[in-house]
C-alpha positions as CSV (number, residue, x, y, z in Angstrom):
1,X,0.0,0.0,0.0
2,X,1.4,3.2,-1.0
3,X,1.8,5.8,1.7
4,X,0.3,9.7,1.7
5,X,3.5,10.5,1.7
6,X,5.0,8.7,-0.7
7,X,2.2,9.8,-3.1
8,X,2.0,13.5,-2.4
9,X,6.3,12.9,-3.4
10,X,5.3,11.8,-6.9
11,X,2.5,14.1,-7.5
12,X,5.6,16.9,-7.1
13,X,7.7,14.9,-9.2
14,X,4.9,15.1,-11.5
15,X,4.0,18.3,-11.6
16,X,7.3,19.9,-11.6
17,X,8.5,18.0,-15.0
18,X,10.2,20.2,-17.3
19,X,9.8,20.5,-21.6
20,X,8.0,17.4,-22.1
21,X,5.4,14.6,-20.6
22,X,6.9,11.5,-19.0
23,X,4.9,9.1,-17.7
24,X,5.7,6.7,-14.7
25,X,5.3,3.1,-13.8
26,X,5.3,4.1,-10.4
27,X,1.6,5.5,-9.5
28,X,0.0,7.7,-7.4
29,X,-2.4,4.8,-6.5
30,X,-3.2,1.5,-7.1
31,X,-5.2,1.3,-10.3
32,X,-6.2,-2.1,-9.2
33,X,-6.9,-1.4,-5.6
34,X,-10.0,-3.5,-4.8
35,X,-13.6,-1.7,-4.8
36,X,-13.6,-2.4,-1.0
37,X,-10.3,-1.4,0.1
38,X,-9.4,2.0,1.5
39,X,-5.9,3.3,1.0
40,X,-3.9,6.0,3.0
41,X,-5.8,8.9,1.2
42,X,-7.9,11.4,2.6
43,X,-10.4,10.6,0.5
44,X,-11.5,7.3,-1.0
45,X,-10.8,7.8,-5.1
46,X,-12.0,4.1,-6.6
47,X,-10.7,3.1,-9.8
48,X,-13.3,4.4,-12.2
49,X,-11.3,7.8,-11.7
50,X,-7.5,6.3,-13.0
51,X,-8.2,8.7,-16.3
52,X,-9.0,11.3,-14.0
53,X,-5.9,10.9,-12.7
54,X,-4.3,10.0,-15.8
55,X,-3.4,6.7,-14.7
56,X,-3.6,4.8,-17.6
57,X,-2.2,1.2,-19.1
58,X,0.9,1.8,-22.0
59,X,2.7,-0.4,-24.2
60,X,6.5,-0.4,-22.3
61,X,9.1,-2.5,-23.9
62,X,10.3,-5.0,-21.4
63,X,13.0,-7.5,-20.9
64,X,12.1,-11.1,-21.3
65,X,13.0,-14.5,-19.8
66,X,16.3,-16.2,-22.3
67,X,13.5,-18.7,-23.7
68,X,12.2,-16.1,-26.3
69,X,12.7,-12.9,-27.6
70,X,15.1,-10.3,-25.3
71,X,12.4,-7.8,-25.4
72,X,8.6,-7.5,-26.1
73,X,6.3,-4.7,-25.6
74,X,3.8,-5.3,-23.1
75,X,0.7,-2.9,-21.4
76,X,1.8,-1.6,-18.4
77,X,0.6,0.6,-15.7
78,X,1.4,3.9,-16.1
79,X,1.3,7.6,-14.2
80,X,0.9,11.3,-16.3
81,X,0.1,15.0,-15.0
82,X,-2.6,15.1,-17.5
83,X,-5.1,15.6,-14.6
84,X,-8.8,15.9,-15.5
85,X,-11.0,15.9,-12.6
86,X,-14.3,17.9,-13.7
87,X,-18.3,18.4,-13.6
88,X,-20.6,15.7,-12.3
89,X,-17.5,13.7,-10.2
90,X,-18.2,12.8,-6.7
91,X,-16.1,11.3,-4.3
92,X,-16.3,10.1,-0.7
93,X,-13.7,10.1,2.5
94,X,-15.0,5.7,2.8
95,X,-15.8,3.0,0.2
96,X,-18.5,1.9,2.4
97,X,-20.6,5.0,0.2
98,X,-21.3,2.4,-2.4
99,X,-22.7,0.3,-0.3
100,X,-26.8,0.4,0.7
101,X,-27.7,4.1,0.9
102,X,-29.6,4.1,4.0
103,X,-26.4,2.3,5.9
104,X,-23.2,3.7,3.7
105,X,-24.5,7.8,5.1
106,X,-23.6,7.0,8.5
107,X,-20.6,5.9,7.1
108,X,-19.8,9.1,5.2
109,X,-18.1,11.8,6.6
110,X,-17.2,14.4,3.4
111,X,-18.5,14.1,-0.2
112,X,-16.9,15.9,-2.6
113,X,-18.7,16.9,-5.7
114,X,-17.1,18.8,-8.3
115,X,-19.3,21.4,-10.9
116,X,-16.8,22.5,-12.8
117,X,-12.8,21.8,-13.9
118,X,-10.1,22.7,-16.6
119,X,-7.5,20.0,-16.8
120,X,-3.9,20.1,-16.0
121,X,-1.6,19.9,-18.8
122,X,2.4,19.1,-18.5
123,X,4.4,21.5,-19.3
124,X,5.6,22.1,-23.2
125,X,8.9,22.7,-24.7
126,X,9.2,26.4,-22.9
127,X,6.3,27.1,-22.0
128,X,4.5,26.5,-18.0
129,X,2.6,23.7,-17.0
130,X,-1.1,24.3,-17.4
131,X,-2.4,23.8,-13.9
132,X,-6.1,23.8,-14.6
133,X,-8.7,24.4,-12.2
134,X,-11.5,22.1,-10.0
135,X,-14.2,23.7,-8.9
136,X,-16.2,21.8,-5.8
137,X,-18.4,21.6,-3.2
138,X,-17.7,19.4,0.1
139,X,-21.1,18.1,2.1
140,X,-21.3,16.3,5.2
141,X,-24.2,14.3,6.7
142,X,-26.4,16.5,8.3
143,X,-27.3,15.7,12.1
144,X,-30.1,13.5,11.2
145,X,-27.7,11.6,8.4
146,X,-30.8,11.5,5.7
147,X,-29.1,14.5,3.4
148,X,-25.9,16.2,3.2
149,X,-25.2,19.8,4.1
150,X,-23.2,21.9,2.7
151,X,-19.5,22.9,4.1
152,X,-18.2,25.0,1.3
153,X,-17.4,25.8,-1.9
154,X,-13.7,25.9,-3.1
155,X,-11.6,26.8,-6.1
156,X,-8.2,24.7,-6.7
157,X,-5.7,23.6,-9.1
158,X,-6.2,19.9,-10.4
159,X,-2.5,19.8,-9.1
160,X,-3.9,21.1,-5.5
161,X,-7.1,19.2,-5.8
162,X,-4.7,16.4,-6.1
163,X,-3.0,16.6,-3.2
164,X,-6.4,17.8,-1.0
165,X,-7.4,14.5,-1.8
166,X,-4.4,12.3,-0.8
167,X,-3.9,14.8,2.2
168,X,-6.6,16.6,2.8
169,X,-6.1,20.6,3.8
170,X,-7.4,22.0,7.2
171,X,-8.2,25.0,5.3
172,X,-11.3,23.7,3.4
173,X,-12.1,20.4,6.1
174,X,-10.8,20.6,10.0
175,X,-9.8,17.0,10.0
């Protein structure tokens, strides 16, 4: 299991690259991270959001056993900055929020639903990296636990929206 801190280290590695897009084998999660499992993050991000996070599966030539060939290509696993959280994505601090409604809510403690976002773009030849923008509202169960009230409305970078969710930021949610 990768650690928060170990994450939050690549996503500057990531975002810092100079004159051209490399991608990583090493990722900022587990793409294949079981539906069920939590990780180390702040807040639970399944699988369905690896494009989001621009986690996506490559061809990578590898070395090979001395049976065959000395090298094949084969799809690996594979980490970019190309960050494009935006409208209609919601996220929760637990997996147990896809589980039955009426028992996942007293399970929930932060919901994070985004309206609007500009993806992140690496930087090219001499010019910045594009940051983009997430836009996004975080809710908590109210008392009673049958709706969700709202906590705020906030304004990041994907690059900062990033990290908010590996981290979290006492700014927007006193942990």
């Amino acid at each position: 299991m990768k650690s928060r801190n170990d994450s939050l280290s690549l996503l500057q590695k990531l975002i810092r690259q100079k004159s051209r897009e490399k991608r990583y084998t090493e990722c900022l999660k587990d793409p294949e991270r079981a539906h069920e499992d939590k990780d180390e993050w702040f807040m639970y991000v399944p699988s369905c959001f690896n494009d989001c996070l621009d986690i996506a599966k490559t061809d990578r030539v590898v070395k090979t056993d001395d049976s065959g060939p000395k090298k094949k290509t084969k799809k690996v696993w594979t980490q970019g900055s190309r960050f494009s959280f935006h409208r209609g994505c919601t996220l929760y601090d637990t997996p147990k929020a896809y589980h039955r409604w009426g028992d996942a809510i007293n399970e929930i403690r932060y919901c994070v639903s985004i309206y609007r976002g500009e993806n992140a773009e690496p930087a090219a030849r001499d010019n910045d990296r594009k940051s983009g923008t997430v836009e996004f509202t975080v809710l908590s169960p109210s008392k009673r636990a049958a709706s969700f009230e709202e906590i705020g409305t906030f304004k990041l970078t994907q690059d900062e929206f990033i990290g908010f969710l590996i981290d979290g930021n006492p700014q927007i949610i006193s942990i």
